[in-house]
Gaussian input, Z-matrix of N, CA and C with variables (Angstrom, degrees):
# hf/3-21g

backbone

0 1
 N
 C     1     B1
 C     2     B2     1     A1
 N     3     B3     2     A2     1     D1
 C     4     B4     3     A3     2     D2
 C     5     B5     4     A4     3     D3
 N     6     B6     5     A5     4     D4
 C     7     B7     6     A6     5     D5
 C     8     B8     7     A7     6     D6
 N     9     B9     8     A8     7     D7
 C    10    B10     9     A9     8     D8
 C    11    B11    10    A10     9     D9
 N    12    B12    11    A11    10    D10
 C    13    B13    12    A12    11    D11
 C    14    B14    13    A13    12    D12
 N    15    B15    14    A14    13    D13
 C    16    B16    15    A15    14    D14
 C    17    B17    16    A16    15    D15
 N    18    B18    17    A17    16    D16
 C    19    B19    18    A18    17    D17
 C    20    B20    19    A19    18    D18
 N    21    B21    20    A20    19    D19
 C    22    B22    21    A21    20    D20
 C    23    B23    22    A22    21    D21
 N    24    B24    23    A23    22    D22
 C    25    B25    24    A24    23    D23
 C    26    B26    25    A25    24    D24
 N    27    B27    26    A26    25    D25
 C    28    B28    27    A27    26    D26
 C    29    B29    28    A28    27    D27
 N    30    B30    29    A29    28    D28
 C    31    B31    30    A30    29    D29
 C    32    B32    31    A31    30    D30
 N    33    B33    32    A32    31    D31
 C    34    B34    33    A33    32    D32
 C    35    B35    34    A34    33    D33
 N    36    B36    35    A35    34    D34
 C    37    B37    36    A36    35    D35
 C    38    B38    37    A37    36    D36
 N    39    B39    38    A38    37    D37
 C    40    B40    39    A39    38    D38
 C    41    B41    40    A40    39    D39
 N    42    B42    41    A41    40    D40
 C    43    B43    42    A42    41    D41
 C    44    B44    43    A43    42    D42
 N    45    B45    44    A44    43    D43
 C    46    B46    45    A45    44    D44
 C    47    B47    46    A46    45    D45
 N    48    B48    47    A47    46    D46
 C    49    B49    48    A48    47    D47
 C    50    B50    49    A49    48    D48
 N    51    B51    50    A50    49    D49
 C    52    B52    51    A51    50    D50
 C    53    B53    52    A52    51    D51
 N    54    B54    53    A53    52    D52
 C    55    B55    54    A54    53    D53
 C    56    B56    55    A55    54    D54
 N    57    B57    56    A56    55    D55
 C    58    B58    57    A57    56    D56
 C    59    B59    58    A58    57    D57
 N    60    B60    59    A59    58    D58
 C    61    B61    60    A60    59    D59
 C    62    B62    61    A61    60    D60
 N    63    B63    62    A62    61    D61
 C    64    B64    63    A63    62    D62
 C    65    B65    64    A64    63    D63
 N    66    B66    65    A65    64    D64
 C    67    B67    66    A66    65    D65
 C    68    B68    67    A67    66    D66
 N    69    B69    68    A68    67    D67
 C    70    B70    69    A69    68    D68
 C    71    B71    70    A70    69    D69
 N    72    B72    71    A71    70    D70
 C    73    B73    72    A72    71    D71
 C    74    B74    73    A73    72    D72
 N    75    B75    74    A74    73    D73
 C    76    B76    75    A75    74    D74
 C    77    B77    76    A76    75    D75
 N    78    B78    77    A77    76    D76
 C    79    B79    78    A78    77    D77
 C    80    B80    79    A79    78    D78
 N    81    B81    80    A80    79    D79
 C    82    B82    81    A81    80    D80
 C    83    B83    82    A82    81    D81
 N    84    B84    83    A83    82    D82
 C    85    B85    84    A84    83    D83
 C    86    B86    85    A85    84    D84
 N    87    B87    86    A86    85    D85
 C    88    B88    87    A87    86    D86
 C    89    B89    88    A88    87    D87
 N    90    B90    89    A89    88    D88
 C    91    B91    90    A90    89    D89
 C    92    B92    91    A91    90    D90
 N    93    B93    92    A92    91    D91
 C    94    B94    93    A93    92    D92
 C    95    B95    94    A94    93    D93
 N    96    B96    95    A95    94    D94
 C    97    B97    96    A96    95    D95
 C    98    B98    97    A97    96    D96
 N    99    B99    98    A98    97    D97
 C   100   B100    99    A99    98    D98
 C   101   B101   100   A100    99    D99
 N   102   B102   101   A101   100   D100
 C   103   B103   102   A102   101   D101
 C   104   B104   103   A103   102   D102
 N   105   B105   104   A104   103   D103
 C   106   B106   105   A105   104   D104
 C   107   B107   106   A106   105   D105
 N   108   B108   107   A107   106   D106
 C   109   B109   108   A108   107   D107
 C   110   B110   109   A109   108   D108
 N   111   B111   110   A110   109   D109
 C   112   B112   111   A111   110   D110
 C   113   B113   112   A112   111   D111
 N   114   B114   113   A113   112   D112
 C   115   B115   114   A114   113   D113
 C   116   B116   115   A115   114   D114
 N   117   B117   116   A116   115   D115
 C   118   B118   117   A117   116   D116
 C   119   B119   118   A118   117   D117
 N   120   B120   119   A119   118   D118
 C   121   B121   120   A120   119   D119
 C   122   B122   121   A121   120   D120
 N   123   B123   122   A122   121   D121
 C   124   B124   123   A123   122   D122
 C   125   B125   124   A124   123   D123
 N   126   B126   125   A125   124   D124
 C   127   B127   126   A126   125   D125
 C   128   B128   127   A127   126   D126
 N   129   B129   128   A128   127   D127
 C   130   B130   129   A129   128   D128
 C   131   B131   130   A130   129   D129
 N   132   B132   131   A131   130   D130
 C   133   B133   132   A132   131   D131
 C   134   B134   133   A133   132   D132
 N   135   B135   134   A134   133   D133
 C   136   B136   135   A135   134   D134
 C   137   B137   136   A136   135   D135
 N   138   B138   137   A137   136   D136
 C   139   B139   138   A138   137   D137
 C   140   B140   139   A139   138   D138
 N   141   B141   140   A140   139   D139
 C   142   B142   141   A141   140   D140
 C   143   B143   142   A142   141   D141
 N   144   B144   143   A143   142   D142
 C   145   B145   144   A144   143   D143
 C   146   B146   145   A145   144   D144
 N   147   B147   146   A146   145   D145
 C   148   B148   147   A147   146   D146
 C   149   B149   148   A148   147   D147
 N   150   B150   149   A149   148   D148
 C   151   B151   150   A150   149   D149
 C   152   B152   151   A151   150   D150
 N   153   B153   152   A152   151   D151
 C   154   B154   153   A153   152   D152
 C   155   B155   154   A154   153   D153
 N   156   B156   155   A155   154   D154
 C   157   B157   156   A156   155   D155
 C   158   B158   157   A157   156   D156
 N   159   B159   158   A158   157   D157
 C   160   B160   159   A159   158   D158
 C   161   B161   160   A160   159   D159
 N   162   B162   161   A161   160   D160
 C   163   B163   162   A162   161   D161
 C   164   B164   163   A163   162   D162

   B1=1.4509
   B2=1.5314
   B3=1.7885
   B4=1.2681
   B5=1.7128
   B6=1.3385
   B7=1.3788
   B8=1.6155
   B9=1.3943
   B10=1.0700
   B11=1.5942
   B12=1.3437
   B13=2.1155
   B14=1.0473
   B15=1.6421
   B16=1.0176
   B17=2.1855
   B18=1.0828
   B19=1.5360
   B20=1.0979
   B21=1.7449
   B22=1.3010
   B23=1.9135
   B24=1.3355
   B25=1.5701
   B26=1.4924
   B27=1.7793
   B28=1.2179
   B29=1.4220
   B30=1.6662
   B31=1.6523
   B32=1.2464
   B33=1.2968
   B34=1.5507
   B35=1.8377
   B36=1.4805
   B37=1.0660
   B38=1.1222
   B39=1.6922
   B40=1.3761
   B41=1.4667
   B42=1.8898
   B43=1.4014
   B44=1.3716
   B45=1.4154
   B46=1.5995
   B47=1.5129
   B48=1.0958
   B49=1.7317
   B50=1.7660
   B51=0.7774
   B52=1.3360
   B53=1.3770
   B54=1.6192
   B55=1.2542
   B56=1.1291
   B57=1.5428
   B58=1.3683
   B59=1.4878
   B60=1.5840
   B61=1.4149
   B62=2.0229
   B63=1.1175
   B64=1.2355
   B65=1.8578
   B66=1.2463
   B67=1.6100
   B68=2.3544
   B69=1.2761
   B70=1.2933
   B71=1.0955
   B72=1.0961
   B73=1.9071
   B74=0.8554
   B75=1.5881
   B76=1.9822
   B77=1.6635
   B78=1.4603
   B79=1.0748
   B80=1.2787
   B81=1.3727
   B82=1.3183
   B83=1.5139
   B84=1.2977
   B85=1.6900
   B86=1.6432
   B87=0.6439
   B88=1.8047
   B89=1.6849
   B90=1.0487
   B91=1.7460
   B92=1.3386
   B93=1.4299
   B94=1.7498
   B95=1.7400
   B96=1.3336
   B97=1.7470
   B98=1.3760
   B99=1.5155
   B100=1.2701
   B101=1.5586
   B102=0.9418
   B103=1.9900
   B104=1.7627
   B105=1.5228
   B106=1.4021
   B107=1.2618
   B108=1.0425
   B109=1.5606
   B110=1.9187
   B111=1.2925
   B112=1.5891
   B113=2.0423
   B114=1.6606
   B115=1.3085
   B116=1.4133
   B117=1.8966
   B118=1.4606
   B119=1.6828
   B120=1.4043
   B121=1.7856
   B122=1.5662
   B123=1.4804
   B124=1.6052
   B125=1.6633
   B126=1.2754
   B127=1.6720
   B128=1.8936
   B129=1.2486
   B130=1.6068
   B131=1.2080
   B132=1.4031
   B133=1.1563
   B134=1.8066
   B135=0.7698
   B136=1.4627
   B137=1.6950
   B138=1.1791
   B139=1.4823
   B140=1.9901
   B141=1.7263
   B142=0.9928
   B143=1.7403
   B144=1.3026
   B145=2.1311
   B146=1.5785
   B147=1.1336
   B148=1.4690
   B149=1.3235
   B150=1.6468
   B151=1.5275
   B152=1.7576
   B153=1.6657
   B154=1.7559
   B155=1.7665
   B156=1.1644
   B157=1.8443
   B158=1.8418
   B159=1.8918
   B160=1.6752
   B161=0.7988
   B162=1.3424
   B163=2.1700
   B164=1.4021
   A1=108.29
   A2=110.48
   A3=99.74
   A4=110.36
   A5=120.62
   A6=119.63
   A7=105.97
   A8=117.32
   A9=119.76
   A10=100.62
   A11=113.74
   A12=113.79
   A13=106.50
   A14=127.93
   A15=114.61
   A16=90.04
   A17=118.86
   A18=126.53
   A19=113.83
   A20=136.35
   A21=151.38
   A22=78.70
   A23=102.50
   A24=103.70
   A25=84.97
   A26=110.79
   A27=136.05
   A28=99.83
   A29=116.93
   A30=109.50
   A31=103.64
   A32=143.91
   A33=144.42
   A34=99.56
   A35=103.33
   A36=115.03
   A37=123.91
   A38=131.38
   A39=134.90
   A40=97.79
   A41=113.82
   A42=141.06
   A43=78.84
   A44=95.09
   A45=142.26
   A46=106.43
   A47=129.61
   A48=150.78
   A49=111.66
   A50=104.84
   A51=99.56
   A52=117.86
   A53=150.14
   A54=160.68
   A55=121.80
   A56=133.32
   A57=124.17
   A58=119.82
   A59=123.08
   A60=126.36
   A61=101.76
   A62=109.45
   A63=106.54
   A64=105.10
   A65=143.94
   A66=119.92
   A67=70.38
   A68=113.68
   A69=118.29
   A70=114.67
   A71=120.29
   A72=118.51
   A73=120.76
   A74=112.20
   A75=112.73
   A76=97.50
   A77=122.34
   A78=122.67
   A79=102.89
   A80=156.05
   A81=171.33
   A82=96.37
   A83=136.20
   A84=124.19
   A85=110.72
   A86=112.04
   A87=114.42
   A88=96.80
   A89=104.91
   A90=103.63
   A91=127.88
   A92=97.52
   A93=101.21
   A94=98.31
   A95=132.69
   A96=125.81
   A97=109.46
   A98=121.93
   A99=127.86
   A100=108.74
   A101=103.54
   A102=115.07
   A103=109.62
   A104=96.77
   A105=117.63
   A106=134.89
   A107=155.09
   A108=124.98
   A109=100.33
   A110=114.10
   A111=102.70
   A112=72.85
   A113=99.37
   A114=131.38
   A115=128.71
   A116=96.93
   A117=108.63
   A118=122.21
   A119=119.05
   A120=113.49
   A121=104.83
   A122=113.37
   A123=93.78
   A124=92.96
   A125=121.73
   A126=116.76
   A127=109.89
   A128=86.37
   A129=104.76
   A130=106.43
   A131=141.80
   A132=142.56
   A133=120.01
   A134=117.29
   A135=121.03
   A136=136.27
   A137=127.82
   A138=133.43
   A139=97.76
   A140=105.07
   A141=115.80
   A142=122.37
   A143=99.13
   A144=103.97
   A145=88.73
   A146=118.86
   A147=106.94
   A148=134.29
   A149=121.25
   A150=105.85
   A151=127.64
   A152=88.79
   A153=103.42
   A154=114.40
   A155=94.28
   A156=90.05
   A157=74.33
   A158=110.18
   A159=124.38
   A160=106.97
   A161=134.61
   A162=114.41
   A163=116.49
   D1=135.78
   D2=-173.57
   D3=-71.80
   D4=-167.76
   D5=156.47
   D6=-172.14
   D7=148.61
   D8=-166.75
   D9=-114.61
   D10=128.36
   D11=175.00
   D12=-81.32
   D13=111.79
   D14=-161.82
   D15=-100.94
   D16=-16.89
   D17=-173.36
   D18=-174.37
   D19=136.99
   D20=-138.29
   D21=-130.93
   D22=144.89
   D23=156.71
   D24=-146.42
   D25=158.64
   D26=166.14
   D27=-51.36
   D28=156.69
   D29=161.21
   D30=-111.25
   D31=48.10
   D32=-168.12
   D33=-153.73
   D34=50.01
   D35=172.09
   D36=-66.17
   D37=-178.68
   D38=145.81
   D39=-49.95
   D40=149.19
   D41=154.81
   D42=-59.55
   D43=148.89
   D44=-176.07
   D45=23.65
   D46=45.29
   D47=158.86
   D48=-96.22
   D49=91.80
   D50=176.00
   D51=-108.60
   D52=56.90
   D53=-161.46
   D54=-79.20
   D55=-14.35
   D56=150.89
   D57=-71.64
   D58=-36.11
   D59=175.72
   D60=-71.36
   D61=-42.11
   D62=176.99
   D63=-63.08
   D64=-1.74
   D65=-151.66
   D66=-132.36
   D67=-31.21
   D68=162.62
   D69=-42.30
   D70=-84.87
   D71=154.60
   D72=-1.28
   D73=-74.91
   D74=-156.91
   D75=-64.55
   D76=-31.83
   D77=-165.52
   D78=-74.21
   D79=-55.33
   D80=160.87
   D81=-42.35
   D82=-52.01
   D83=159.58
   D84=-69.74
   D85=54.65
   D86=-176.22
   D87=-173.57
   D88=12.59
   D89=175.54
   D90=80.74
   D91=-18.94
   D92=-162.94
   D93=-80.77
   D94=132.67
   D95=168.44
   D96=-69.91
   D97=102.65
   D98=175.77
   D99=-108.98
   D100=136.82
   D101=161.19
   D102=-119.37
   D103=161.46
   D104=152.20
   D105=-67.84
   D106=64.75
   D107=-163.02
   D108=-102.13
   D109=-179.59
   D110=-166.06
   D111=-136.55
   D112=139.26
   D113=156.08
   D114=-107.38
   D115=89.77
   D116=179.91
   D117=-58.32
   D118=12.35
   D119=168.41
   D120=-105.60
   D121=-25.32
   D122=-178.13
   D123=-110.85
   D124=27.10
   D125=-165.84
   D126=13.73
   D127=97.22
   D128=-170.30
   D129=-137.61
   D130=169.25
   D131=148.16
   D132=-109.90
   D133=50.67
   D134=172.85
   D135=-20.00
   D136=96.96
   D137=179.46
   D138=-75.48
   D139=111.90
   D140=168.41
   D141=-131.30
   D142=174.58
   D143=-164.58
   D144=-124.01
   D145=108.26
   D146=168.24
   D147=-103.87
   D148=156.67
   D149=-147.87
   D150=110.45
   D151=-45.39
   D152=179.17
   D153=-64.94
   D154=179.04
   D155=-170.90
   D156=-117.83
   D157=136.28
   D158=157.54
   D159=-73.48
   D160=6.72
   D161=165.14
   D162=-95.96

């Protein structure tokens, strides 16, 4: 399945900061279908669109 990164956040955030689920949101109120998913090699939390073509 394709998927497009739409934004990387650190996962060693501020307590009770949550800014990838928050930037998920604006994207999902702006139409676009965004999720969270978390990448355990760069411990990241990643805002992605899945489905899209990365080129």
């Amino acid at each position: 399945m394709n998927r497009l990164v739409v934004r990387q956040f650190p996962a060693g955030g501020p307590r009770g900061s949550w800014p990838a689920e928050e930037y998920a949101a604006a994207q999902r109120a702006a139409g676009k279908p965004a999720e969270v998913v978390m990448d355990l090699e760069t411990d990241a939390f990643l805002v992605v669109r899945r489905g899209e073509n990365t080129e």
